[in-house]
C-alpha positions in Angstrom: -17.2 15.9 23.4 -15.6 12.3 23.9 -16.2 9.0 22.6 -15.1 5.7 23.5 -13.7 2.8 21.1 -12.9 -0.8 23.4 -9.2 -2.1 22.6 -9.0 -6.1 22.9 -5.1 -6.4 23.9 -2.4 -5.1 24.6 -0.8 -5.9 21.3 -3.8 -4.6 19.4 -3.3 -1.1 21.4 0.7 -1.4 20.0 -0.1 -1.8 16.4 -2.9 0.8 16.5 -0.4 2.8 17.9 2.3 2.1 15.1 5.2 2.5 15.7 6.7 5.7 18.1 3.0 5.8 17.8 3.4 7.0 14.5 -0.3 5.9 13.7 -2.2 7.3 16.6 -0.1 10.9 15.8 -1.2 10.8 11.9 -5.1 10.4 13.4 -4.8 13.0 15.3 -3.1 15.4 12.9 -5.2 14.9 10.2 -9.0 14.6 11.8 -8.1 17.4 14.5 -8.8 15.3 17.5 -7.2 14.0 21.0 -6.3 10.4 21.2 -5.8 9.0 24.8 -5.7 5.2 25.9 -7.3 4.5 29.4 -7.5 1.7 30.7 -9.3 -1.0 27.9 -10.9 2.0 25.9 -9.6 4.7 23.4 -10.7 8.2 24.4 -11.6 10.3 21.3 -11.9 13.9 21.8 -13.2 16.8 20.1 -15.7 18.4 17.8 -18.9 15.6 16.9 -17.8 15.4 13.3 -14.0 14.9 13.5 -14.8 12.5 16.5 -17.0 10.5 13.6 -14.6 10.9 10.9 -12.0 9.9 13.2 -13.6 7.0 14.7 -14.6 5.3 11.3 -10.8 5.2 10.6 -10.1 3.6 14.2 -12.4 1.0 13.3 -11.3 0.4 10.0 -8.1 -0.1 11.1 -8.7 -2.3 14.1 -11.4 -4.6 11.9 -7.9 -4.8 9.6 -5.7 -5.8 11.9 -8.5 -8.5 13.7 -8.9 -10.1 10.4 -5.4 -11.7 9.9 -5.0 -10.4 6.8 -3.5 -7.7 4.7 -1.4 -6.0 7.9 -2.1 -1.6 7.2 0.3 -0.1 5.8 1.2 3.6 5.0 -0.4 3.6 1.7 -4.0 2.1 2.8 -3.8 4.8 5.9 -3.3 7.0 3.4 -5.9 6.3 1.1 -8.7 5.9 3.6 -7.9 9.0 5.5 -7.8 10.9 2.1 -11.5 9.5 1.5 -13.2 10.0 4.5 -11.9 13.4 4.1 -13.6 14.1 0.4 -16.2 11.9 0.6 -17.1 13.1 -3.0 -14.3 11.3 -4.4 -14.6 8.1 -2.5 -11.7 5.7 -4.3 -10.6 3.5 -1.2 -11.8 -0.5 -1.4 -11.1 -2.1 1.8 -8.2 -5.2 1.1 -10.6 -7.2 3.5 -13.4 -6.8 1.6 -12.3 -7.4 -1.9 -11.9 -10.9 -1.9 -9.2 -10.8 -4.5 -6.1 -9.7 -2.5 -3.3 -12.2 -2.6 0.2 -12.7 -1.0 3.2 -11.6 -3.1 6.7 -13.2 -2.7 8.1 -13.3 0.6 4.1 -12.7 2.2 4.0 -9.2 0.8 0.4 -8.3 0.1 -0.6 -7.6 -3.6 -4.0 -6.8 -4.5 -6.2 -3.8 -5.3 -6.1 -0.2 -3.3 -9.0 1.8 -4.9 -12.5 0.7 -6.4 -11.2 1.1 -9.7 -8.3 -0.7 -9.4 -10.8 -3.8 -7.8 -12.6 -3.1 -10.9 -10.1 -3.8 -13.6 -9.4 -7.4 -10.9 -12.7 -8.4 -11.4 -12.6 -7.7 -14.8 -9.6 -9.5 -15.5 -10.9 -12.5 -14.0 -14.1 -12.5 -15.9 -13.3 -11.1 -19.5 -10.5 -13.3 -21.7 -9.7 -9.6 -23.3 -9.1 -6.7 -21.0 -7.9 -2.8 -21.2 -6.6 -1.5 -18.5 -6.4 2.9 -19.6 -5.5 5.7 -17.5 -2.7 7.9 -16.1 1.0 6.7 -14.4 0.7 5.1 -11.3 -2.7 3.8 -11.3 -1.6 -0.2 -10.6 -2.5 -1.4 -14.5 0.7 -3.4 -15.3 1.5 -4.2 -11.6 -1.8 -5.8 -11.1 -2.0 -7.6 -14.7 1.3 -8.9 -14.0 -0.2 -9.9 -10.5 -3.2 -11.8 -12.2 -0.8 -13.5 -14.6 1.4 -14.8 -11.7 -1.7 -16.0 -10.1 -3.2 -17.9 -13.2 -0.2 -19.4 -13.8 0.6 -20.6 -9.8 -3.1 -21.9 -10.1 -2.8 -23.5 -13.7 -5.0 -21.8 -15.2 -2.6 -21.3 -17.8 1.1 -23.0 -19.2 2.7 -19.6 -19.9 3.1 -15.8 -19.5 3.7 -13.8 -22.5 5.2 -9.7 -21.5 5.3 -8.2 -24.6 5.5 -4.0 -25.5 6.5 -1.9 -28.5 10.1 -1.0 -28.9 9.5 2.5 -28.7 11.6 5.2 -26.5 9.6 7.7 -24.5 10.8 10.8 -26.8 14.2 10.1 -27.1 16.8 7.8 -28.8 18.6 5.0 -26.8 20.2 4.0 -30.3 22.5 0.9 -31.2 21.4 -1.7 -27.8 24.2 -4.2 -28.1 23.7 -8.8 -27.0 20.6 -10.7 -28.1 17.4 -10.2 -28.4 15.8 -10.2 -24.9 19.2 -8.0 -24.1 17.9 -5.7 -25.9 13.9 -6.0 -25.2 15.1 -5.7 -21.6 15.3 -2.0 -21.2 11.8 -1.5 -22.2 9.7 -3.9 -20.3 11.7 -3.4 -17.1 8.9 -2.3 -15.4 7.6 -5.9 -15.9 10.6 -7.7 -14.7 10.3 -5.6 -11.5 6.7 -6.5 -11.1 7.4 -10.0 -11.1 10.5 -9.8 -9.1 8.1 -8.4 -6.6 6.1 -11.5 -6.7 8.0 -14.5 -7.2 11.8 -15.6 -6.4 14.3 -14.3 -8.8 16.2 -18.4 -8.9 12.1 -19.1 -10.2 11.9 -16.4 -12.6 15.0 -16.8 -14.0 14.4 -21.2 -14.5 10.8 -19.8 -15.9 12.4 -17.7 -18.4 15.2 -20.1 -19.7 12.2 -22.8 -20.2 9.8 -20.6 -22.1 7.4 -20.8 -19.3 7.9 -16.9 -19.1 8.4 -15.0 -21.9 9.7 -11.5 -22.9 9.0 -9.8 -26.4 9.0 -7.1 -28.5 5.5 -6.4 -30.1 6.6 -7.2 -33.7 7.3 -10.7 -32.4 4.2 -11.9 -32.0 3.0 -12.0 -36.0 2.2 -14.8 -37.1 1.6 -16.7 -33.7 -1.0 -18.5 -31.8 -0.9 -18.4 -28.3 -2.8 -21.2 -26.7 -3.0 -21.5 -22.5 -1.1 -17.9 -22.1 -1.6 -14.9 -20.2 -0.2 -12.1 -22.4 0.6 -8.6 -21.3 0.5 -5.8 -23.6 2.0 -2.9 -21.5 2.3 0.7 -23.2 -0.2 0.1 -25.9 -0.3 3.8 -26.4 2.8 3.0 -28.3 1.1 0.2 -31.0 0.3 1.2 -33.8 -3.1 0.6 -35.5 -2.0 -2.4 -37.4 0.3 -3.7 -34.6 -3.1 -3.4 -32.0 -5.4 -5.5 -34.9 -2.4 -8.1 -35.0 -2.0 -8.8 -31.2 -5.6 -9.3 -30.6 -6.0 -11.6 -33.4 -3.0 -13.8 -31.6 -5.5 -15.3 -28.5 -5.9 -19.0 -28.7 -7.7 -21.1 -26.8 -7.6 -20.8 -22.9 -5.8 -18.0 -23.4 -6.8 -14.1 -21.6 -4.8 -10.7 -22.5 -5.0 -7.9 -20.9 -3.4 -4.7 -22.9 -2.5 -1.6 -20.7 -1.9 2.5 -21.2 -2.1 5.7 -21.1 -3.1 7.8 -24.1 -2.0 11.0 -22.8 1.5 9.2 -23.3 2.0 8.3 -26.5 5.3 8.2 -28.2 3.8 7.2 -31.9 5.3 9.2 -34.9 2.9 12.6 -35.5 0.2 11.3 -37.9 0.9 7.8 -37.0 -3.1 6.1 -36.4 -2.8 5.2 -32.5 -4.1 1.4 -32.4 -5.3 1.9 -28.5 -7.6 5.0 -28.9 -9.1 3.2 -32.6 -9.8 -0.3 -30.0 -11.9 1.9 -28.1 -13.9 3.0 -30.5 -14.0 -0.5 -32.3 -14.3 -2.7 -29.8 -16.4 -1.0 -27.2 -19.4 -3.0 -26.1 -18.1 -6.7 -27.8 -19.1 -9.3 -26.0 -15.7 -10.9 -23.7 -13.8 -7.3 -24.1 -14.0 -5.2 -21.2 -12.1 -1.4 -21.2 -11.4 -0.5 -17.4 -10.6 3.2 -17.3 -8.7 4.3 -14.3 -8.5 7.8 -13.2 -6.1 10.4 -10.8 -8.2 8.5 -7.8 -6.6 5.3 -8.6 -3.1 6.3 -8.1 -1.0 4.5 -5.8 2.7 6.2 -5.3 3.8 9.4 -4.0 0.3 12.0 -3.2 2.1 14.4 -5.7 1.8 12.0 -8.1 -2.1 12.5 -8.2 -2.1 16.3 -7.8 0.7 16.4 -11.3 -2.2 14.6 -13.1 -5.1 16.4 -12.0 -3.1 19.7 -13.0 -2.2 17.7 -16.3 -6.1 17.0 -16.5 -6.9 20.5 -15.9 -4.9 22.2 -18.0 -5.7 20.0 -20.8 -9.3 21.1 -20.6 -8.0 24.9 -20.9 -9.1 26.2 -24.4 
């Protein structure tokens, strides 16, 4: 059996191809099926259903590439090939379609991969107080720390506020030597490279000597009120009880938080109450406080990445 798909240009037919036809190869690899170009038309051939499965992706990617967008990368290949494949575990969300994709620094494109990743977005944009839980790799800080960037480019807010508990993952750093972002830097480096990804580093660097970024330990914000901020609480798994209750009575007016992490990843002291497991079970169902749990599905980096917590998952369910 063949089937044919109509190619507009030349140039369309080059970056379906990828390049060394890199694209074109992966199809036909993973969906068991011939790819030939003749003249204006893209053969297809083999068996009915890999022709289908391989024709939705062709048309996926050509409606991507005709929209002037998000260009396809790797990843979204990836992720939609992966789908269409186990349909029973359906993740992908088209860039095109989720209306909340932005461009990064330097035009590289920043927005949600999977439906639950579009889902903690959307719920970002309409909740003030957000949780963002699930496993490493599912996009929670990168895409707070892409919302945050956005507010404040759009003025929604004067300031964003990174803040995390000083806690090592399971092992001492001990004596951290200079001042005190010197030595809150180690732990929220996965923030600075967030926004490094999305902004110029001359930018960042003027925001953070003005106050219009700023970096802090957890235990720093007692006592404050933070008015027209965007404040990210990343590894929350790490605050305690007390330390959770204390940050979320910090929001001021025009202000939206969004608290991020894992609980399978917590580095709290045995016995010591974990303040993001006790804010699910508190705060559950309040109105303006949306929990987004994220799963294996949602995991953007390497494909091992996902099967490591799916094993985690299973073997976790072992008695």
């Amino acid at each position: 059996m063949e089937r044919l798909i109509t190619i507009k240009s030349v140039v369309e037919a080059q970056k379906l191809c990828g390049p060394f036809d890199a694209i074109l190869r992966n199809l036909e690899h993973e969906f068991k099926v011939k790819l030939i170009f003749s003249n204006n038309n893209l053969k297809i051939k083999g068996n009915a259903r890999n022709i289908s499965k391989a024709a939705e992706a062709i048309e996926y990617i050509l409606n991507t590439l005709r929209s002037q967008e998000a260009p396809l990368d790797e990843f979204d290949l990836k992720c939609f090939i992966r789908d269409l494949k186990h349909p029973e575990r359906k993740s992908f969300v088209s860039l095109k379609r989720s209306g909340v994709s932005k461009q990064g620094y330097k035009d590289k494109h920043i927005g949600p991969k999977t439906k639950g990743q579009k889902e903690y977005v959307d719920a970002i944009k309409a909740h003030d107080i957000v949780f963002g839980i699930g496993p490493a790799g599912t996009g929670k800080t990168y895409l707070a720390m892409a919302c945050a960037v956005e507010a404040l480019k759009n003025q929604q807010v004067r300031r964003i506020i990174l803040t995390r508990p000083a806690i090592e993952a399971g092992e001492s750093l001990g004596f951290l030597p200079g001042d005190m972002y010197e030595k809150i830097s180690p732990y929220v480096r996965p923030l600075y490279d967030a926004l490094y990804d999305m902004m110029e580093a001359e930018r960042i660097e003027k925001y953070l000597e003005t106050g219009i970024i700023e970096v802090a330990p957890l235990a720093y914000m007692r006592g404050r009120t933070l008015n027209e901020a965007f404040i990210v609480l990343d590894e929350a798994q790490n605050a305690t009880a007390e330390q959770m209750k204390m940050f979320l009575t910090r929001l001021g007016f025009d202000a939206k938080a969004v608290i991020t992490g894992d609980i399978t990843q917590s580095d709290l002291p045995e016995g010591k109450p974990a303040g993001l497991m006790q804010a699910q079970r508190i705060l559950n169902g309040v109105d303006g406080i949306k929990f987004i749990h994220l799963s294996g599905a949602d995991v953007v980096r390497h494909e091992l990445v996902q099967r490591v917590i799916e094993a985690y998952e299973r073997a976790s369910r072992v008695p």
